[in-house]
N, C-alpha and C positions, 0 to 999 in steps of 0.2 A: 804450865802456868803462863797466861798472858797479863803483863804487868800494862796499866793503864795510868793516865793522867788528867786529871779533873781540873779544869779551870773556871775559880769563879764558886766560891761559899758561899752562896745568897739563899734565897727562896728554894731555889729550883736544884741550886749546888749540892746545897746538903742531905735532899731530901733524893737525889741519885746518889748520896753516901750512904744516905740511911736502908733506902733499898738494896743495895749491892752487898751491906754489911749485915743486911736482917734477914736476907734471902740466899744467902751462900749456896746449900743445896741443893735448891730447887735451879738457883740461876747455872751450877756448876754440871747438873746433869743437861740444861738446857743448850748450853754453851760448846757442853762435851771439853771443857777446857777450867779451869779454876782461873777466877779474873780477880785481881790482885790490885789494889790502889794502891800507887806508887808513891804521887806525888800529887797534893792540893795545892794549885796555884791560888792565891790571894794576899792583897795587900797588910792586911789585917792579920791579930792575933788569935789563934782560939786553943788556950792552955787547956783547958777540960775537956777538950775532943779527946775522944780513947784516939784519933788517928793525929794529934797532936806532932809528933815526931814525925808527920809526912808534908808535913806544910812545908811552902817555900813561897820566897815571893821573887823568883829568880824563873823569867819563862825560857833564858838561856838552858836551865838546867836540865828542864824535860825535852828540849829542840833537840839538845845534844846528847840524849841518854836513847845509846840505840837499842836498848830491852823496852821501850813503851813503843808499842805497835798502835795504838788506840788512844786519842787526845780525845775528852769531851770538853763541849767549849758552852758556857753556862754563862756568863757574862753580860752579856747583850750588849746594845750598841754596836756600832762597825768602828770607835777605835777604843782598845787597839788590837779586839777582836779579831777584823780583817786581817792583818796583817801576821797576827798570830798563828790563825787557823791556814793560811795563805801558806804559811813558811814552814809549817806541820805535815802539810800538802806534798808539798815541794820535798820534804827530806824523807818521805816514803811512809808516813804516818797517815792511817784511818782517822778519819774526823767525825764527829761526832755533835750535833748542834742543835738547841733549839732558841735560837737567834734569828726571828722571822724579819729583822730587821737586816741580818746579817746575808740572810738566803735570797730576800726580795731584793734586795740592791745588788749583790754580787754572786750569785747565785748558777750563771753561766760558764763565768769564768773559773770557780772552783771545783764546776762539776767538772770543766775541762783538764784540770791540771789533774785532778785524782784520776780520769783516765790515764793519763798520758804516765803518770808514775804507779799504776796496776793497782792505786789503794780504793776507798770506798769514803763518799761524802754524804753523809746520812742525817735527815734532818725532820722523821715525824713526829717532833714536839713543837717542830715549828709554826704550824698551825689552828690543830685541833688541840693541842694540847694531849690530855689523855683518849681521846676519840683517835681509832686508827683511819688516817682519810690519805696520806700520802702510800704508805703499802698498797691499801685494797686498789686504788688508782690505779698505781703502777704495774700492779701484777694481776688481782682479781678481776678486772674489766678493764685488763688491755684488749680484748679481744674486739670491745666496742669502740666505734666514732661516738666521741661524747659531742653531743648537741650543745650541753649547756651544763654549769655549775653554779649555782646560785646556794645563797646560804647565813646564817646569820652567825657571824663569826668572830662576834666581839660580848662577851658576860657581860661586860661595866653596863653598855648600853642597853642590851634585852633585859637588864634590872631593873632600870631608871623608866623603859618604856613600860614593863611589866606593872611597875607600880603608879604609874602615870592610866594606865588603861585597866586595871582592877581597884585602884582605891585611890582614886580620883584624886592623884599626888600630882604638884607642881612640878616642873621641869627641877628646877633650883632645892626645891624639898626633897624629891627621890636621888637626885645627886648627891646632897648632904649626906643621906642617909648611906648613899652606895659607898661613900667615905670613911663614914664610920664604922662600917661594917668589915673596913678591908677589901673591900670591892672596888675602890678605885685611887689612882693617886691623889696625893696634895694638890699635885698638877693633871689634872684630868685630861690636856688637850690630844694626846694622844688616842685616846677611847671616842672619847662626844665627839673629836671635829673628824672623825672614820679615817686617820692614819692606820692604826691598828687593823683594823677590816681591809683595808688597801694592800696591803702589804703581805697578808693573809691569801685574799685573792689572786693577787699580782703571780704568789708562788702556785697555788692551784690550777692558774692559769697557762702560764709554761711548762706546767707537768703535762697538763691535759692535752697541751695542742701543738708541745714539742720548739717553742721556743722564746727565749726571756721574756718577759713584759717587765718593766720598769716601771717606779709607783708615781713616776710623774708623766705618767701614759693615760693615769685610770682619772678620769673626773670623780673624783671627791665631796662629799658634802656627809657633816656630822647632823646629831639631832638636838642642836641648839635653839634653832628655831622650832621646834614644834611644841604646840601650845597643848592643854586639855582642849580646847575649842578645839584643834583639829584629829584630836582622841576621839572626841564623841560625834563629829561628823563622819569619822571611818565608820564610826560602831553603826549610825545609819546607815551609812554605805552595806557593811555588812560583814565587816572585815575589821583590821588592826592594824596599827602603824610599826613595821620592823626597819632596822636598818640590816640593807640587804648588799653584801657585795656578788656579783654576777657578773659572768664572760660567757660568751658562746662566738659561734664564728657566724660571719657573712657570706654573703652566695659569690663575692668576689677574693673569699680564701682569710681576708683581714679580721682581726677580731674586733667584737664591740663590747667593752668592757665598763662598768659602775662602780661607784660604793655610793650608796643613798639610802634615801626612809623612802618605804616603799607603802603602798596601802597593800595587805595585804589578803584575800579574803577567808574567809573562816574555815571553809572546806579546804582548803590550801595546808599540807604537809608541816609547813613550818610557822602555821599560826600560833598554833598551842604550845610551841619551843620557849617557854616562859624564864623570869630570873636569871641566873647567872649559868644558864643552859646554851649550849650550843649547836647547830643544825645544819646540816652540807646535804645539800640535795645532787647528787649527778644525775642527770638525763643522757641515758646511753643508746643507742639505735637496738640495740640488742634486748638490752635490761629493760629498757623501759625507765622511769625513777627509783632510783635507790637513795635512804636517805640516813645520814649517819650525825648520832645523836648523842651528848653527853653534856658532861662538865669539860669546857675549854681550858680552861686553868688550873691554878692551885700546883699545891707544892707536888704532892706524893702523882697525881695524877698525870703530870706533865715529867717528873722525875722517871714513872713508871716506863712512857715510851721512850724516854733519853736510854734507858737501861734496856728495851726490847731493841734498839740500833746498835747499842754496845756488843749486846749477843751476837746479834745477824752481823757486826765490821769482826767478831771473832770465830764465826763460824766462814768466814769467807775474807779469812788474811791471805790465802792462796788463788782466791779466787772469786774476781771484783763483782759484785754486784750489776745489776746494768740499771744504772738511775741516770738518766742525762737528759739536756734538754741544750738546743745552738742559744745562741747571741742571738737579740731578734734584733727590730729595725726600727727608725722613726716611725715608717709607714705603716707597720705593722699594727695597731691600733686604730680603728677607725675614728672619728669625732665623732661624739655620742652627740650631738645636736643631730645629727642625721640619722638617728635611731628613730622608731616610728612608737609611739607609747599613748596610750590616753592620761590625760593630767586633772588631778585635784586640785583647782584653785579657790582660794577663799579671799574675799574683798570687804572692806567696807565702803558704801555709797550710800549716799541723804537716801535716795531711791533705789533699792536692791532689786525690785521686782523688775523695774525699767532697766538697769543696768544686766540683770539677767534676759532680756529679750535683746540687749543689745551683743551681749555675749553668742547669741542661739543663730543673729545674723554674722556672725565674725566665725563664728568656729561650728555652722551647723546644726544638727541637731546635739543639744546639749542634754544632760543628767543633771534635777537641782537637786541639792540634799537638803534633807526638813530637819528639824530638832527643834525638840521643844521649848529649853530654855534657849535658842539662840538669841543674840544680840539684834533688837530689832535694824538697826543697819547694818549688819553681815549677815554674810550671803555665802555659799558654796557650790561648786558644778564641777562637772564632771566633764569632761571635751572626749570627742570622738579619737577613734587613733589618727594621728597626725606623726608626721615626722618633727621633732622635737622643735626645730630651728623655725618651723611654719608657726609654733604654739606660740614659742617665744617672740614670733616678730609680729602677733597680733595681739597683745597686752600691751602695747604702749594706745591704741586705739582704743581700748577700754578703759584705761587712765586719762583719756582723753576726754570720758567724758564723765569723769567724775570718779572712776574708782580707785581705792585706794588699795592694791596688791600686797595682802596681808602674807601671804604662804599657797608654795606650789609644789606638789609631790606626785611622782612619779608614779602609776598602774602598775603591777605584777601583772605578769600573765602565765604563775603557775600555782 
């Protein structure tokens, strides 16, 4: 029997009780071991739990009980998470996490310590939620140099856009709705302004290319500003507006890394990733695209891989896993201004047609987009690839002469 510790009765807490305690069997021949919950850490009371008598709200108790081999840590936030999972590390205990807040921030440094004491720091609910994307990475196609991993990697937002670009919802109304539905917080900033997606990334990032990235590395932008106007100019385009977080490497070794709303086209893998669905694409030199698809969230879903890491830190208490990635660097990130991208800008000017010739001598040969009902002064185009920092430093020349810089979004190019 391997006795275990659960930190953290919430969403995600209970619903690795409720799996571990509704699946015994199936998990006990998987495990080759009977896993045993020892101890619930939480502040709170919960008298009706059959697991009642295992509660504690003393994280002394499990640090110092050397029969729990296996901490899962359900919590979120980095305090007092960190420090928790840190000090579990350190006294010879497997961890267990889907705290992407916990892994994207600190993430190098824990992989390091669970080396160093032979145990195993495991964390694939931390991104995909129930989608397996940190296993298949690490082991399925390690054989390939990943090119690129690009992905939609936040439910709240592919809802709000979903309903914004099929039934013609407001930004504010499809938000409301993703609210009440339990799709998103009271405090949404996390989701709309792409912390969540960053941080998601940040981690698939250092798996893939072997070291940290930090979420104050990756230029950020949520989809606050995108309007219907610029729904129905994509749909011209021909394509759909996703918010995309993306990393691939440079030909000088650095990576260049995103989170943004991306135009993305219809033929494109990850257009039709609709609602509260999620989509990781890896482009492998090997593979080619492989694209892994599901529900990001939710309780039982995300409970489910917390409890597929419980198995694999119990089938390998003798012998450590190899999940690692170094400490990276300031430099190591390139500035995404010096990324080379075509961009969708939309304007209003008195004269749209004039202000679009004068765009065609500024940035070349340009793409206008037409729609029918648009605003007879706005205007939309499309700019040739440029390196980001050229696009940006010829818009104030266009405001120059009258236009008014409504929204600017970034090209796919998969």
């Amino acid at each position: 029997m391997v006795k275990i510790a659960i930190m953290g009765h919430g969403t995600v807490g209970s619903g690795v009780v409720e799996v571990l305690t509704t699946h015994v069997s199936s998990i006990t021949k998987r495990a080759n071991e009977e896993i045993r919950i020892q101890y619930i850490l939480d502040l709170r009371d919960f008298p009706d739990s059959p697991l009642a008598d295992r509660f504690t709200k003393s994280f002394d108790v499990i640090l110092n009980d050397p029969e729990i081999l296996v901490v899962v840590e359900v919590m979120g936030g980095l305090h007092p998470a960190y420090d928790y999972v840190k000090q579990c590390l350190e006294s010879g205990k497997s961890v267990v996490t889907s705290n992407k807040e916990l892994v994207a921030a600190k993430g190098a440094e824990l992989l390091r310590i669970a080396q160093e004491k032979n145990v195993n720091f495991l964390f694939e609910a931390s991104v995909g939620g129930g989608i397996p994307i940190i296993r298949p990475m690490s082991q399925c196609l390690a054989a390939n140099d990943v090119i690129e991993v690009a992905g939609i990697l936040n439910g709240t937002t592919n809802f709000i856009l979903t309903k914004m670009i099929n039934e013609d919802m407001s930004f504010e109304d499809a938000l409301a709705l993703a609210q009440k539905l339990g799709y998103a917080e009271r405090n949404p900033a996390a989701d709309i302004e792409g912390h969540d997606a960053c941080r998601k990334i940040c981690i698939l990032a250092s798996l893939a290319y072997g070291k940290h990235v930090y979420p104050d590395q990756v230029h950020t932008e949520g989809i606050t500003n995108i309007t219907l106007s610029d729904v129905k100019y994509a749909d011209a385009w021909g394509g759909v507006i996703k918010l995309i977080g993306q990393v691939s490497k440079t030909s000088d070794g650095r990576l260049q890394s995103i989170v943004c709303p991306m135009l993305i086209p219809r033929d494109s893998q990850l257009a039709n990733v609709d609602d509260v669905f999620n989509g990781i694409m890896v482009r492998g030199d090997a593979t080619g695209d492989v694209v892994f698809y599901g529900k990001g969230a939710g309780k039982l879903p995300t409970a489910s891989a917390v409890v597929a890491d419980v198995i694999d830190c119990v089938k390998h208490l003798k012998a450590r896993k190899y999940l690692f990635w170094e400490d990276g660097s300031k430099e190591y990130v390139a500035d995404y201004l010096d990324n080379e991208v075509a961009m969708y800008i939309r304007f209003k000017a008195a004269n749209p047609d004039e202000l679009c010739r004068a765009a065609e001598k500024e940035f070349g040969e340009i793409t206008r987009l037409l729609r029918r009902d648009a605003e007879p002064d706005e205007a939309a185009i499309i700019t040739p690839v440029l390196a980001e920092r050229e696009i940006r430093a010829k818009l104030p020349a266009l405001e120059a002469q009258g236009a008014e810089i409504l929204n600017t979004i970034r090209l796919s190019d998969f």
